[in-house]
Structures are given as structure tokens and as C-alpha cells.
C-alpha positions in Angstrom: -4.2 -45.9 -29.4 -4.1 -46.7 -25.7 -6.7 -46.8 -23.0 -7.1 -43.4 -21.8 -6.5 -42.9 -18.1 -9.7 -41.9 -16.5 -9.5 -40.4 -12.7 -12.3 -39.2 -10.1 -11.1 -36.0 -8.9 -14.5 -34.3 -7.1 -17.6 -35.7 -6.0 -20.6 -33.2 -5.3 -22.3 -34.1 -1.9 -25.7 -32.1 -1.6 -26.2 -30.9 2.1 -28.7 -29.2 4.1 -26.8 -27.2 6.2 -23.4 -26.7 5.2 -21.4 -25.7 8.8 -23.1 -28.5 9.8 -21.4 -30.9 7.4 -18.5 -29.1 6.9 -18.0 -29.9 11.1 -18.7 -33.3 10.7 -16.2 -34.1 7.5 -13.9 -32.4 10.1 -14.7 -34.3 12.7 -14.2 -37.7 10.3 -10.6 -36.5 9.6 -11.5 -34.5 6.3 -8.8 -31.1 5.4 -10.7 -28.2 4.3 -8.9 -27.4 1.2 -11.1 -24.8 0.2 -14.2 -22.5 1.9 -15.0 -19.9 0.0 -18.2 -17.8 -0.1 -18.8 -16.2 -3.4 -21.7 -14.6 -2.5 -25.0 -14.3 -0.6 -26.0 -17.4 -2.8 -23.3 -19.3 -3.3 -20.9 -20.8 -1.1 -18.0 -23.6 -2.3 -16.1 -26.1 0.1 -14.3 -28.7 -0.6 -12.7 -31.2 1.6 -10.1 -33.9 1.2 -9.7 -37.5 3.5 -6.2 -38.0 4.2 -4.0 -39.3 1.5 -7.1 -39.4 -0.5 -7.0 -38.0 -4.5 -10.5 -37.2 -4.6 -12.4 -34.6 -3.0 -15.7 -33.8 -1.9 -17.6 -30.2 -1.9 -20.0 -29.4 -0.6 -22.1 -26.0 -0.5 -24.7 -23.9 -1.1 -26.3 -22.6 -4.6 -24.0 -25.4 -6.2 -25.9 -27.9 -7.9 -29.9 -28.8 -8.3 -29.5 -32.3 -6.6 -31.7 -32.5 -3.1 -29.8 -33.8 -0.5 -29.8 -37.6 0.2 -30.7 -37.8 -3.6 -29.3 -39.9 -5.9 -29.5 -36.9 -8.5 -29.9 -36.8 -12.3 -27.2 -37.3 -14.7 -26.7 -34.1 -16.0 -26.5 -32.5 -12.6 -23.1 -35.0 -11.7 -20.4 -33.0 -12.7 -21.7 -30.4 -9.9 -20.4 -27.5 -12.0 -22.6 -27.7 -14.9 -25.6 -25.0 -13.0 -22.5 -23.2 -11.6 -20.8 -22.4 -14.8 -23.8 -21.4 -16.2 -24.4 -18.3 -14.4 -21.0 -16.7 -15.1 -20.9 -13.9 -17.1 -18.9 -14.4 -21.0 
């Protein structure tokens, strides 16, 4: 059995405000790929550098982590507290 490829697709970057951000990541050359507000409490964008294969998001009600935290473990993956609070 082989190594098994292993790629970093999404990294979770806890923000204050998110226009805010979201304008600066712009202003740095970022694509919005995605801005999507899902509702009053949640609020998912994710940005891409250039020629880059990972992303960032950013947002609001999507993970525990304080901003300019190094965060806990489990709260890494970003969707973990997300996909918890869909119905099924």
C-alpha cells in the first residue's frame, strides 16, 4: 500500500468583522469564490489567492475559534460546529 496523498484544501480564518476582511483579502488579490449568507447567524465566504489550491473562509457563526487565536484542535476543520446544527 502506497502513501496516501494528503492535500489542504480550506483554512478557517476567524475575523471580527467580516466586510472588513473580506475588502482586505480583495484588496491583497484574493477571488471571492463564494459569499453566501445563510442566515441572520451565519454567513460563509471563501476566498482564493491566485493560482492558489487552497482557500480561505471566513465568516460569521462558523467556528468557536476567537480571532487572532491559535484555536483548539477540534475546532480546525471549521465545519465541525457548522454541521452540527443541520437538521437529519
Amino acid at each position: 500500500m502506497g502513501a496516501m496523498e494528503m492535500k489542504l484544501e480550506l483554512i478557517m480564518v476567524p475575523v471580527t468583522d467580516v466586510d472588513e476582511a473580506k475588502a482586505f483579502y480583495e484588496k491583497v488579490g484574493f477571488v471571492v469564490d463564494h459569499d453566501q449568507t445563510v442566515s441572520d447567524e451565519i454567513r460563509f465566504v471563501q476566498l482564493t489567492p491566485q493560482g492558489s489550491a487552497c482557500s480561505i473562509a471566513i465568516g460569521r457563526g462558523l467556528t468557536q475559534m476567537e480571532p487572532g487565536s491559535p484555536g483548539q484542535p477540534a475546532d480546525r476543520g471549521g465545519g465541525r460546529r457548522c454541521d452540527a446544527r443541520r437538521p437529519g
